[in-house]
C-alpha positions, 0 to 999 in steps of 0.5 A, a space after each residue: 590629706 594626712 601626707 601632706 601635713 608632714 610635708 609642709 612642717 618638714 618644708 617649713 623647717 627646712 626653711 627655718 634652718 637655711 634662715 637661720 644659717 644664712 643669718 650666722 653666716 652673714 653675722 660671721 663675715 660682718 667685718 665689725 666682728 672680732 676674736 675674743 682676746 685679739 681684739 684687745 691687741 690692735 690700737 685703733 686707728 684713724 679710717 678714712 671713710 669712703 668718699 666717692 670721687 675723692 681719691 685716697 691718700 697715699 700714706 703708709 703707717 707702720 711697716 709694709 712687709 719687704 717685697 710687697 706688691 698689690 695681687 701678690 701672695 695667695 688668698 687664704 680662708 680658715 683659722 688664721 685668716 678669720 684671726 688676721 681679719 679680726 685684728 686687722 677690723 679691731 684696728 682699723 674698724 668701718 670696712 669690709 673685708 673682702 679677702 686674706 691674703 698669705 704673703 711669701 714670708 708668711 704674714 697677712 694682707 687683710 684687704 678692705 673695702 668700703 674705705 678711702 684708706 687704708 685697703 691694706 693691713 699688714 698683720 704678722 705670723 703672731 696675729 698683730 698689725 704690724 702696717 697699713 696702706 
């Protein structure tokens, strides 16, 4: 009887730390999350919150990045795409996002979701919006 109190704490520990883990890592890919001092950056701007059967308006603000075109560039993840995400959600807060995206010329598609507009925020090498569509 001895062994198997050993092998629920560890059990139950176990457990205690997957929890734990999964609730920092559903906290870090909240898109309300930002990055101290990149936050302050942005000037924040007006969402279009999700609308079902509404179609979203075709705007554009700021500048597009030359050349650009929807699923062009490569997905990144890391450092700098977790400082676009934050600059770009600081600017644009209310959606989620799905992914970061490096274009050719080395600035960021920051893709959201969850909104009618904007599914695009461009973010430049120096971390700061520069557009959205």
């Amino acid at each position: 009887m001895l062994s198997r109190k050993p092998t629920k704490f560890i059990a139950a520990g176990a457990a205690a730390l997957a929890i734990a883990i999964g609730g920092v890592a559903i906290a870090n890919s909240s898109a309300g999350n930002g990055a101290a001092g990149t936050a302050s950056a942005a000037t924040t701007a007006q969402v279009i919150p999700f609308d079902r059967g509404n179609p979203s308006p075709s705007k554009v603000v700021g500048q597009v990045p030359q050349g650009w075109s929807a699923g062009s560039g490569t997905i990144v993840t890391g450092t700098a795409a977790n400082k676009a995400k934050a600059v770009a959600v600081a600017a644009y807060p209310g959606g989620i996002v799905n992914r970061v995206v490096m274009l050719g010329n080395g600035d960021y598609n920051v893709h959201i979701i969850g909104v009618n507009w904007p599914h695009h925020v461009f973010v430049n090498k120096d971390f700061k919006v520069i557009g959205a569509e």
